[in-house]
C-alpha positions in Angstrom: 129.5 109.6 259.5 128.1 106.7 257.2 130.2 106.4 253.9 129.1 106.7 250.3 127.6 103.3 248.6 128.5 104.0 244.7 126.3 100.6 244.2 122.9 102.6 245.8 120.4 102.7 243.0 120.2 106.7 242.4 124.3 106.4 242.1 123.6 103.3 239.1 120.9 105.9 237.7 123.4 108.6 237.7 126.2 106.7 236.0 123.4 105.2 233.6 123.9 101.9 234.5 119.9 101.8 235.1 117.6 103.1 232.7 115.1 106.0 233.9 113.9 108.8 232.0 115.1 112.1 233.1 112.8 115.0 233.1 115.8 117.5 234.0 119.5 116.7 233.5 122.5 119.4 234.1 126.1 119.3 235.5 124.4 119.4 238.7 121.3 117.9 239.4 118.6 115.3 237.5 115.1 114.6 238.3 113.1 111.6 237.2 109.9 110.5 237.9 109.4 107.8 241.3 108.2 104.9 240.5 105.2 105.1 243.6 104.2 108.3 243.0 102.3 109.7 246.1 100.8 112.4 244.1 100.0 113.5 240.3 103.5 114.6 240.2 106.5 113.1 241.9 109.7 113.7 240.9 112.9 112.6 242.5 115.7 115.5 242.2 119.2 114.3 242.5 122.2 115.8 243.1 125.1 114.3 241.0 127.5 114.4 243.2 128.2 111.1 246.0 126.0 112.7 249.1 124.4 110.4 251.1 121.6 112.9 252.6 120.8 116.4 253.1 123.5 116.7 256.0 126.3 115.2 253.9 125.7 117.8 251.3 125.6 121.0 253.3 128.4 119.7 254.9 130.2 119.0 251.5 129.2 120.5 248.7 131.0 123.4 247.4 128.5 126.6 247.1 128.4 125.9 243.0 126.4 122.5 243.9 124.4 124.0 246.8 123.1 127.1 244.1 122.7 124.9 241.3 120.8 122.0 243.1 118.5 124.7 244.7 117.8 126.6 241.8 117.3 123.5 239.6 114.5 122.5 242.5 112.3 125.5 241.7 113.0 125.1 237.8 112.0 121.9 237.7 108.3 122.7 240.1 107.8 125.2 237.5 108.7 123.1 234.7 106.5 120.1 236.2 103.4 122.7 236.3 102.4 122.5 240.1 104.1 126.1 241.3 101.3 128.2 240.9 99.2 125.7 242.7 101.7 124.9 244.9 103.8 122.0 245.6 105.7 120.4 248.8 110.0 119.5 248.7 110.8 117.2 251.4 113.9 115.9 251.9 114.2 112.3 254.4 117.7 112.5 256.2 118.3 109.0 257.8 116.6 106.1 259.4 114.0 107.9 261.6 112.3 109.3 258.8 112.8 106.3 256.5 115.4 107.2 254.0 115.4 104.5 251.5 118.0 105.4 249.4 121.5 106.3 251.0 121.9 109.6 248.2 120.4 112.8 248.9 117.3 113.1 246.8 114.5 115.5 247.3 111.0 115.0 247.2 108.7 117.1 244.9 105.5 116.8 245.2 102.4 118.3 243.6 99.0 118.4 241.4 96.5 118.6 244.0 96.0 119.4 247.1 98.4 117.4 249.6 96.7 118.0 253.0 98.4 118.1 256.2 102.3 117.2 256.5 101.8 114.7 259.3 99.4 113.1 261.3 99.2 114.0 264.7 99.7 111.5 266.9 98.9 111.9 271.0 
């Protein structure tokens, strides 16, 4: 297993060494919006603890971080206004789906419709 990089960009966010505008901040989790958005809304949701992906934390987190984090995920759809429309979470875990940032961060996208996941490919 890969170990933690404190100096990754989401970790400088987190300890506010970076400005970025939060759009949710608790003990456990903070969203702000990406920078490239790929959709009307895109939001970045981080845990605040040191995980590097999605494997890391359910590995690792206690059961207080793994409620929190997934109940702040569907606050923060609802409190971005694309639940009712619908919205897509995606989480990248490591270099075959091009994880850019070594700390878990999910995904949420929304505000129209996103069409197909992938693109087939034969």
């Amino acid at each position: 297993m890969r170990s933690y990089d404190s100096g990754n960009i989401f970790a400088r966010i987190l300890r506010g060494e970076i400005p970025s505008p939060r759009v949710h901040d608790d003990a456990h989790t903070v969203a702000i919006n990406d920078i490239h958005p790929q959709a009307p809304t895109h939001l970045l949701v981080l845990p605040t603890g040191s995980y590097i992906d999605f494997d890391d934390f359910a590995a690792r987190a206690s059961d207080e971080e793994i409620v929190a984090y997934v109940r702040a995920l569907g606050k923060i759809a609802r409190d971005a206004g694309v639940a009712d429309s619908g919205y897509r979470v995606i989480f990248n875990v490591g270099p075959d789906s091009h994880q850019e940032v070594p700390h878990l961060h999910a995904h949420i996208l929304g505000g129209r419709a996103l069409g197909p996941l992938l693109t087939r490919r034969d």
